[in-house]
C-alpha positions in Angstrom: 20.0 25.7 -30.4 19.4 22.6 -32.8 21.5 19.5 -31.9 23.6 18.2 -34.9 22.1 14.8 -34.3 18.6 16.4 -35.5 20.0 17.8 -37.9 21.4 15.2 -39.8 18.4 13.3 -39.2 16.4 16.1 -40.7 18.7 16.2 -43.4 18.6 12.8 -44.7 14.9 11.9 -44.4 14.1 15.0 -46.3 15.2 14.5 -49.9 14.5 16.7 -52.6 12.0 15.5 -55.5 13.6 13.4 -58.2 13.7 15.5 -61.2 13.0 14.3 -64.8 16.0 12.7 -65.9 16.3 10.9 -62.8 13.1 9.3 -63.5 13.8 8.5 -66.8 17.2 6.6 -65.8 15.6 5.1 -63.1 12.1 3.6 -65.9 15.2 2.7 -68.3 17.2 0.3 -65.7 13.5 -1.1 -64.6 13.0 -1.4 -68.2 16.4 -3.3 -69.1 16.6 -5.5 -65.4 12.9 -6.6 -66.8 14.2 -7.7 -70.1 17.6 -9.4 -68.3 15.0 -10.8 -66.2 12.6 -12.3 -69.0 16.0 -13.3 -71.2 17.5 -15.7 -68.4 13.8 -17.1 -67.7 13.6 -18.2 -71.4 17.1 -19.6 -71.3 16.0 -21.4 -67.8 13.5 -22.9 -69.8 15.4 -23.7 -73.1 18.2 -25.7 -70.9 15.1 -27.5 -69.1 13.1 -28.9 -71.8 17.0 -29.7 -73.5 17.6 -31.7 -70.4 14.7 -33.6 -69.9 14.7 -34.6 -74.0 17.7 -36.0 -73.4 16.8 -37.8 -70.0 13.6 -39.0 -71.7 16.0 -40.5 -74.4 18.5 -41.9 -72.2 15.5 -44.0 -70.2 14.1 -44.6 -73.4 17.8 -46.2 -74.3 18.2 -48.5 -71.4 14.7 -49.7 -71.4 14.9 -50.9 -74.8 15.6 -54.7 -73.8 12.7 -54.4 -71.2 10.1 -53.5 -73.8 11.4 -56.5 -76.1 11.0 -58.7 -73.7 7.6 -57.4 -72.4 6.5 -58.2 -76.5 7.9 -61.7 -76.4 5.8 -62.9 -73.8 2.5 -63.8 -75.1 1.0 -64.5 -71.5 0.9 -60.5 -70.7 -0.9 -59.7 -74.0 -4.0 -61.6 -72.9 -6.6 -61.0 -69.9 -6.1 -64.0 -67.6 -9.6 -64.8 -67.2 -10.9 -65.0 -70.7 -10.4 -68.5 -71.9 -12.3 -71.4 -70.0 -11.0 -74.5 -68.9 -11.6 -77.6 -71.1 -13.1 -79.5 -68.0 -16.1 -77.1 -67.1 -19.0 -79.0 -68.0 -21.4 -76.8 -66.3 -23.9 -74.9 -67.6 -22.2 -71.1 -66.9 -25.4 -70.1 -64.6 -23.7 -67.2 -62.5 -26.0 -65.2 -59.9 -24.2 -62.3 -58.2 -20.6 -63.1 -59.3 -21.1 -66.8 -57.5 -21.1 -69.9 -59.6 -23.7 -72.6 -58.8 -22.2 -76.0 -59.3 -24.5 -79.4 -58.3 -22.3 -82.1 -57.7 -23.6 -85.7 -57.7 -23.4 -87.8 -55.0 -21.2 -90.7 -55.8 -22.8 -93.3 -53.2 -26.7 -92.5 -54.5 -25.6 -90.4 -57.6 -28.4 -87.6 -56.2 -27.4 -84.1 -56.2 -25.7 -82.9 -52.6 -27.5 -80.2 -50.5 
């Protein structure tokens, strides 16, 4: 005799194959959770990019008084080593990013070692 434990074991792991119109429900709610699926990714996008246009405009808003300021000074619009000092009377000979100076002796007025 066959245990009714086996049985329903045997009954439930043995299904009968799906016939056509399940198969054609089943492609159609693939088909439309796909589409629900693609729909909320573009609205997940749309509400992005929306929200960071308008957090790009709010920094842009608040920085405003920064970047004024950052035009008024004429000190940051220039490279700081480009103009020389009046008081170099030298001749501008630089070897490997060292400048050479001679500088006379003011007991003999000969040039120091």
């Amino acid at each position: 005799m066959v245990s009714p434990v086996y049985i329903r074991l045997a009954s439930s792991s043995t299904r009968p194959p799906a016939g056509l119109l399940a198969r054609v429900v089943a492609g159609l709610f693939t088909l439309l959770a796909v589409v629900a699926l693609l729909m909320f990714s573009v609205v997940a996008v749309g509400v992005l990019l929306v929200g960071g246009a308008v957090f790009l405009g709010y920094l842009w808003w608040k920085t405003r008084a920064l970047r004024r300021a950052l035009k008024a000074q004429p000190s940051m619009q220039q490279a700081p080593f480009t103009q020389r000092s009046p008081a170099a009377n030298d001749d501008g000979m630089v070897i490997e990013g060292e400048s050479i100076r001679e500088v006379p002796d003011p007991e003999t007025g000969a040039p120091r070692p």
